[in-house]
C-alpha positions as CSV (number, residue, x, y, z in Angstrom):
1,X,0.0,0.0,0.0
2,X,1.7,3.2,-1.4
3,X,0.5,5.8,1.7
4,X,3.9,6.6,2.5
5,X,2.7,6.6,6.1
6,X,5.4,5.7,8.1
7,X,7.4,9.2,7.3
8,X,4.1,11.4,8.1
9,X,4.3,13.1,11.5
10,X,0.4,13.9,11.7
11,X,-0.6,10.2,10.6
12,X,-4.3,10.3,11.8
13,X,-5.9,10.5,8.7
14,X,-4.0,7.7,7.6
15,X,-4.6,5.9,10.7
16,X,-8.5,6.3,10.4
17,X,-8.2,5.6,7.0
18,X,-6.8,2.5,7.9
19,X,-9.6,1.5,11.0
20,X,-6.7,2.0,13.5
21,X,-7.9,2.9,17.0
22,X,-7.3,6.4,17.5
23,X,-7.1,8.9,20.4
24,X,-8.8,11.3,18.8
25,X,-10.8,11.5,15.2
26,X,-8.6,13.6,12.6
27,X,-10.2,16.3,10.7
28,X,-10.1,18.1,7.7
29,X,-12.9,20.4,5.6
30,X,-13.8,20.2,2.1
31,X,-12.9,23.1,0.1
32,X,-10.5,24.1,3.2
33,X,-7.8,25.7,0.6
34,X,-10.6,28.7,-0.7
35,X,-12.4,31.8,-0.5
36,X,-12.9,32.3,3.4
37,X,-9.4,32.9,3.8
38,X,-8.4,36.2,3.0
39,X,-4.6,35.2,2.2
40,X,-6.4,33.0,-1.0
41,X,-8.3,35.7,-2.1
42,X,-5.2,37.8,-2.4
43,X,-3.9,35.5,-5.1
44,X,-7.5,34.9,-6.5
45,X,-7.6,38.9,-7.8
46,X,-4.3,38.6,-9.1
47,X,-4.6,35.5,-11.3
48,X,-7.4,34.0,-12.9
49,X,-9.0,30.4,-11.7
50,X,-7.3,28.3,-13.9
51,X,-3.9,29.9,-13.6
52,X,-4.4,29.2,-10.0
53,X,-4.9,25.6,-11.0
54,X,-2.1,25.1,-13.7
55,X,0.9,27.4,-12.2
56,X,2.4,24.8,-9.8
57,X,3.3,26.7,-7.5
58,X,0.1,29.2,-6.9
59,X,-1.8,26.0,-6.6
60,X,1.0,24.7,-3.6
61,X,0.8,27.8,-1.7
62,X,-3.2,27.5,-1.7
63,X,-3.4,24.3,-0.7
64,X,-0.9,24.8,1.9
65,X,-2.2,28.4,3.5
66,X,-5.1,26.4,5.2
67,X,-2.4,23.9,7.2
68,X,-0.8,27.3,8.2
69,X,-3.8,29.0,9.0
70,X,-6.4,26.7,10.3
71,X,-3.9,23.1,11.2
72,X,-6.3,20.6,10.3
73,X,-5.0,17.1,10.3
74,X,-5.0,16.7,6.1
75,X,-3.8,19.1,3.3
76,X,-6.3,18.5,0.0
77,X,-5.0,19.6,-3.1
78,X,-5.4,22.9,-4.5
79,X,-6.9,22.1,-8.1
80,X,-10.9,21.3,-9.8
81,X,-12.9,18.8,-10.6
82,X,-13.0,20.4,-14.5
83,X,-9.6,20.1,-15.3
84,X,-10.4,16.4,-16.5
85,X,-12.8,17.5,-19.4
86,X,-10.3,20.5,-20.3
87,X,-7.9,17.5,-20.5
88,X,-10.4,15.3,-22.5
89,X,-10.9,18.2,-25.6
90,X,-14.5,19.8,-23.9
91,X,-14.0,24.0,-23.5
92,X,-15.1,24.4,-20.3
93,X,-14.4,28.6,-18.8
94,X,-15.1,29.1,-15.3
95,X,-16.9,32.7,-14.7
96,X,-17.0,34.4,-11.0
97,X,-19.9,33.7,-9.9
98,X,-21.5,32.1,-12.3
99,X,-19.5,28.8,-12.1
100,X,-18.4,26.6,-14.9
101,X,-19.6,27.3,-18.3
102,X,-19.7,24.3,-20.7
103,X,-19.9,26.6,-24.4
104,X,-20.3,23.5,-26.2
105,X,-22.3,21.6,-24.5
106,X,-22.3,17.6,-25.5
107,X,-26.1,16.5,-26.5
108,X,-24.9,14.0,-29.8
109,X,-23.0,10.7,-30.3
110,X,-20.6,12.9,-32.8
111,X,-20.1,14.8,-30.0
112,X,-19.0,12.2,-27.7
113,X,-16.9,10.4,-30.2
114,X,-15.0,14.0,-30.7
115,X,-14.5,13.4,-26.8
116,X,-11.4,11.7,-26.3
117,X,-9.0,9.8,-23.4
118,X,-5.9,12.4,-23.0
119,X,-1.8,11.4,-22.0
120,X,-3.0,12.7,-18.8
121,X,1.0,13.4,-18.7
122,X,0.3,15.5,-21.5
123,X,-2.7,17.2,-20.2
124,X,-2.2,17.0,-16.6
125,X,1.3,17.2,-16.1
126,X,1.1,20.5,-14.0
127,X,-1.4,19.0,-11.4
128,X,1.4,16.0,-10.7
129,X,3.8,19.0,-10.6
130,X,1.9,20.5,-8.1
131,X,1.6,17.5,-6.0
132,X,5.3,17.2,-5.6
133,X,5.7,20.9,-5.0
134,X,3.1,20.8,-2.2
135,X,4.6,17.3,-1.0
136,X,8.0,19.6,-0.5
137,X,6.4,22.2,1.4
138,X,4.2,20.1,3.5
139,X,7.4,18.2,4.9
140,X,5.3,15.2,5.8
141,X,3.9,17.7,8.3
142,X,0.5,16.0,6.9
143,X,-1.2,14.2,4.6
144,X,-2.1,15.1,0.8
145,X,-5.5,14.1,-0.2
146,X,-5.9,14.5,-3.8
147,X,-9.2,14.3,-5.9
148,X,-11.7,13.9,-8.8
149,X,-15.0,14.2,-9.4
150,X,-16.8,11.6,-10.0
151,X,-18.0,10.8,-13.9
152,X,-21.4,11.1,-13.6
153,X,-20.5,14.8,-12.0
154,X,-18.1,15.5,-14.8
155,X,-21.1,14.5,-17.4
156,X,-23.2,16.1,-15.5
157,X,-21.7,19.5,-16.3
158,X,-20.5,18.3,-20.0
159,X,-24.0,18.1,-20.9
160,X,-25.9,20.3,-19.1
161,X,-23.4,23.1,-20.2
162,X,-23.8,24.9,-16.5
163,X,-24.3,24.4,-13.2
164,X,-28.1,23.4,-12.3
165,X,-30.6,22.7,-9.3
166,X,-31.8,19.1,-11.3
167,X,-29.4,18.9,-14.3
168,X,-32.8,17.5,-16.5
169,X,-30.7,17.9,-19.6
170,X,-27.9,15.4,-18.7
171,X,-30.5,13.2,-16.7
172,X,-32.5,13.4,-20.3
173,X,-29.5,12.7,-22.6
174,X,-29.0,9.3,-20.3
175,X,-32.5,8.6,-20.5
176,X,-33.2,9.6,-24.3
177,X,-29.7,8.3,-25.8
178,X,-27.8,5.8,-23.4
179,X,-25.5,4.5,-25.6
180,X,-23.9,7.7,-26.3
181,X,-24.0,8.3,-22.5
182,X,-22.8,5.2,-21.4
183,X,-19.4,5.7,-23.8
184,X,-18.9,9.6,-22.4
185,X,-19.8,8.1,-18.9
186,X,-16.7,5.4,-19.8
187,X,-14.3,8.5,-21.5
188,X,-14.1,9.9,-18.2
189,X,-13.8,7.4,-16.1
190,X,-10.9,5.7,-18.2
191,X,-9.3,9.2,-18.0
192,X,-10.1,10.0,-14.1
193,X,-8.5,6.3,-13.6
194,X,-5.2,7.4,-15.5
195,X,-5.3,10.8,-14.0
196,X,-5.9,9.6,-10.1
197,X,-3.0,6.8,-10.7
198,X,-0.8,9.6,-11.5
199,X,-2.0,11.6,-8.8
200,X,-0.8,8.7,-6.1
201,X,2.7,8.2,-8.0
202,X,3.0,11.8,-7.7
203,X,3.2,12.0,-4.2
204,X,-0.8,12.0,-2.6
205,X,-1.8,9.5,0.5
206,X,-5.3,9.4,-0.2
207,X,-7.7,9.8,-2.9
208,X,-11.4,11.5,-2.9
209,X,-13.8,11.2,-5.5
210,X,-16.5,13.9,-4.9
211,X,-20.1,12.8,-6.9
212,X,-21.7,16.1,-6.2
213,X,-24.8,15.6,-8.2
214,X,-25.2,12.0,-7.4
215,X,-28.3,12.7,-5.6
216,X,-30.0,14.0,-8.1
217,X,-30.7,10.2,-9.6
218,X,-33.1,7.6,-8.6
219,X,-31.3,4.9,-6.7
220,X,-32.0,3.0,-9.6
221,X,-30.3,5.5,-11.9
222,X,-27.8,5.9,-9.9
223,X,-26.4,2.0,-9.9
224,X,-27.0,2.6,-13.7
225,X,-25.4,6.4,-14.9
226,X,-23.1,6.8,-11.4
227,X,-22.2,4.0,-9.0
228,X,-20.8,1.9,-12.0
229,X,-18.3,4.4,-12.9
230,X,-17.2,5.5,-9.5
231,X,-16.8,1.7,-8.9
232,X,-14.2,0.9,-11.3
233,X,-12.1,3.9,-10.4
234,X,-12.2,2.5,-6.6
235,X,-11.0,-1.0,-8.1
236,X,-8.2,0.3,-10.5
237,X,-6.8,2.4,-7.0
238,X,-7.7,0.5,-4.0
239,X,-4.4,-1.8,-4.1
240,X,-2.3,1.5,-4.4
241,X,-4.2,3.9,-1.7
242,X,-7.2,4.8,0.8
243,X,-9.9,6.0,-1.6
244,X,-13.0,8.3,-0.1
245,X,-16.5,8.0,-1.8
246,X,-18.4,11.0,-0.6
247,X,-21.6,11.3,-3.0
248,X,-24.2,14.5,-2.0
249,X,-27.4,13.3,-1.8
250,X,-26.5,9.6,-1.8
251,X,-27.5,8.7,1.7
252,X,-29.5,5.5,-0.4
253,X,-26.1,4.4,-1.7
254,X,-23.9,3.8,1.5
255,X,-24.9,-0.2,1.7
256,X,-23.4,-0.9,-1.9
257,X,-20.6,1.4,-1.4
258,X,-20.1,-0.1,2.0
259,X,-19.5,-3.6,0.1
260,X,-16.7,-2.0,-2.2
261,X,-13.0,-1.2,-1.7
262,X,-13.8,2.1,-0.7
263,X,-12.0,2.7,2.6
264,X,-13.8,5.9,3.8
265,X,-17.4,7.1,2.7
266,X,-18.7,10.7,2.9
267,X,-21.6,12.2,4.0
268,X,-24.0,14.8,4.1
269,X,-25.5,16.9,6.9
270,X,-28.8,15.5,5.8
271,X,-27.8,11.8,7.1
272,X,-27.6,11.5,10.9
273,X,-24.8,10.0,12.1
274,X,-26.8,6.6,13.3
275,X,-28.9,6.6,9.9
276,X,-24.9,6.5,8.3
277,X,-23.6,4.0,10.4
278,X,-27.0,1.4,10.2
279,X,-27.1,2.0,6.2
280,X,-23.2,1.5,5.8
281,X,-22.8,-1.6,8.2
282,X,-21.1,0.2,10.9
283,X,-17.5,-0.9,10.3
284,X,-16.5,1.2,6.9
285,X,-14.9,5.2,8.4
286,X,-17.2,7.4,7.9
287,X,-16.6,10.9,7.1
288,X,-18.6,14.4,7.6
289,X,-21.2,15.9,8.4
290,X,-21.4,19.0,9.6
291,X,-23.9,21.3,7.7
292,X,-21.7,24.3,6.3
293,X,-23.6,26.9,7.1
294,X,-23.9,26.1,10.4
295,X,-19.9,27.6,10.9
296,X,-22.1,30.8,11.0
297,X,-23.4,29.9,14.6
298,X,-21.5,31.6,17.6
299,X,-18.2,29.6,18.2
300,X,-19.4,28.0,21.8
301,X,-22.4,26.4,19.5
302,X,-19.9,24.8,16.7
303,X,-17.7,23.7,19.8
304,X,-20.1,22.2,21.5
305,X,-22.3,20.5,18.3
306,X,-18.9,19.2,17.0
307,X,-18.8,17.3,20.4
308,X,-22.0,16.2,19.8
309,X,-21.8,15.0,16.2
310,X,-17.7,13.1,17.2
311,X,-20.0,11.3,20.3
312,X,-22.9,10.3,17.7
313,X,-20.5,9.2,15.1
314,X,-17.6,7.5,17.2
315,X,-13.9,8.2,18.4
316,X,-13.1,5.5,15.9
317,X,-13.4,4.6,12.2
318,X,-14.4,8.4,11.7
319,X,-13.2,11.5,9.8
320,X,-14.5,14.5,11.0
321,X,-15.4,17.0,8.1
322,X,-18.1,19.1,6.9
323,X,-21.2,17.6,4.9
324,X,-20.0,19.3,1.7
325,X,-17.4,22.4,0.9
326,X,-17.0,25.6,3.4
327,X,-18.6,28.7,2.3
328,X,-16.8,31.8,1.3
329,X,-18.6,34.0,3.6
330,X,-17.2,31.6,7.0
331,X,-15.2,33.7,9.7
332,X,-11.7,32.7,9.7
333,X,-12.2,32.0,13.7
334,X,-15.2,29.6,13.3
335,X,-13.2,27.4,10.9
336,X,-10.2,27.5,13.2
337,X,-13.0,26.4,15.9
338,X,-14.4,24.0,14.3
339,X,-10.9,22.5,13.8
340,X,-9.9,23.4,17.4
341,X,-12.9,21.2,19.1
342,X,-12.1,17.8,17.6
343,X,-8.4,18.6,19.1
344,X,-10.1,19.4,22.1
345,X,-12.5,16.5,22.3
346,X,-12.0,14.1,25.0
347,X,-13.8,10.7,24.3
């Protein structure tokens, strides 16, 4: 197993990762490297998004300000889910504060067969550059957790062309023209496989796939048009590092995720902690779920219902996190306590 463990000082990630009793659960929060810290919007009015992304070492220094700043117990790579489909031949710009725009949208089978499955070297060489650049600066301080989203997320936003509250138009193409969704569904994941691969050579200890719009399918769907495809990359990197599955929405997929290779599964503030652990099994780690917006209550409140969520959850075979990515407009202190209470927490 490739985690490069043994030289990390801060192994409890790892170690939780692993189903190791620990003294504490570790903690980290999605989208920690971002826009509530002031330091990251410094650089974000100087250089564009994707420059941030593809300048190695802009996209080090982001994912290391949050370590500095707010210690949590992980380091998650500075980078996006979209840099796959820019790597795959689909135009995809990315407009503050509108999101990603797709220009091009995919909605025919000559469209998907112009798709194609990159030398992710080629392509993605500056994300692996990154890795080893952050690696440097981290010092095995930490952890590196490094990411992709999952297919059915990627071709949710190839199709659709934009962000959206149901994505109807990529649910429709699946529906109305399956064969040409089931090859750009296998596109990606061939290339996400090549590119996460990569990612562990490069230097990272763990591996997240996010399916952020996996709850917008039927469970039946989502076996069909998601699961599938997140499935095989779990298989093609579970003998070479800890891979997270942490699917939005997706509470009615933790039993058949529970069964795979996944060592860690996310979850949403919507899923209590006991609803996680009965659907799951209750051995698999279990990562999340504090609601987001709730780092806007008072700091003796996040204190104290961070206690409360670490006792419902566990000490062990738990990851403490968010239930999805940290807002922009989050107080610098209330992420520091959020991170603070699980290092205070006494089982």
């Amino acid at each position: 197993m490739a985690t490069n463990k043994k030289m990390i000082k801060n192994d409890l990630f790892l170690r939780a990762l692993n189903n190791e009793t620990v003294e504490r659960p570790p903690v980290w929060m999605m989208r920690q490297a971002g826009r509530y810290l002031p330091e990251f919007r410094a650089l974000r009015d100087k250089y564009d998004f994707f420059t941030r992304c593809e300048t190695p070492e802009l996209a080090a220094e982001i994912t290391v300000q949050p370590i500095r700043i707010v210690k949590p117990d992980a380091a998650i790579l500075f980078s996006d889910i979209l840099v796959v489909p820019r790597a795959m031949g689909i135009h995809v710009e990315l407009k503050d504060n509108l999101g990603p725009i797709i220009p091009n949208p995919i909605r025919t089978m000559e469209q998907v067969n112009q798709v194609f499955v990159p030398d992710v070297n080629e392509t993605l060489g500056y994300v692996f550059d990154a890795i080893k650049l952050t690696k440097e600066m981290l010092n095995d301080e930490v952890p590196l957790i490094g990411f992709a989203g999952s297919p059915w997320t990627i071709f949710c936003y190839a199709v659709e062309g934009k962000g959206s509250k149901s994505f109807d138009t990529a649910k429709g193409f699946c529906f109305s023209n399956p064969v040409a969704a089931h090859t750009l569904l296998q596109k990606i994941t061939d290339t996400t496989i090549l590119y996460l691969k990569e990612k562990v050579k490069a230097g990272c200890n763990a591996i997240q796939i996010f399916d952020s719009w996996g709850g917008m399918l039927s469970p039946v769907d989502y076996q069909e048009f998601s699961w599938k495809y997140i499935n095989q990359i779990v298989e093609a990197l579970a003998d070479q590092t800890k891979v997270i599955v942490f699917g939005k929405g997706c509470w009615f997929a933790l039993g058949e995720m529970a069964q795979s290779k996944a060592s860690a599964l996310g979850v949403d503030w919507t899923c209590s902690a006991r609803n996680a652990r009965y659907l799951s099994g209750g051995k698999i780690t279990l990562q999340g779920n504090f609601d987001p917006s709730r780092l806007l209550s008072p700091i003796p409140t996040i204190k104290k219902m961070v206690h409360e969520m670490i006792n419902e959850f566990g000490k062990d075979n738990y990851i403490v996190n968010l239930g999805h990515g940290i807002l922009p407009n989050i107080p610098v202190d209330h992420a520091k306590a959020f991170v603070e209470a699980v290092k205070e927490y006494n089982f």
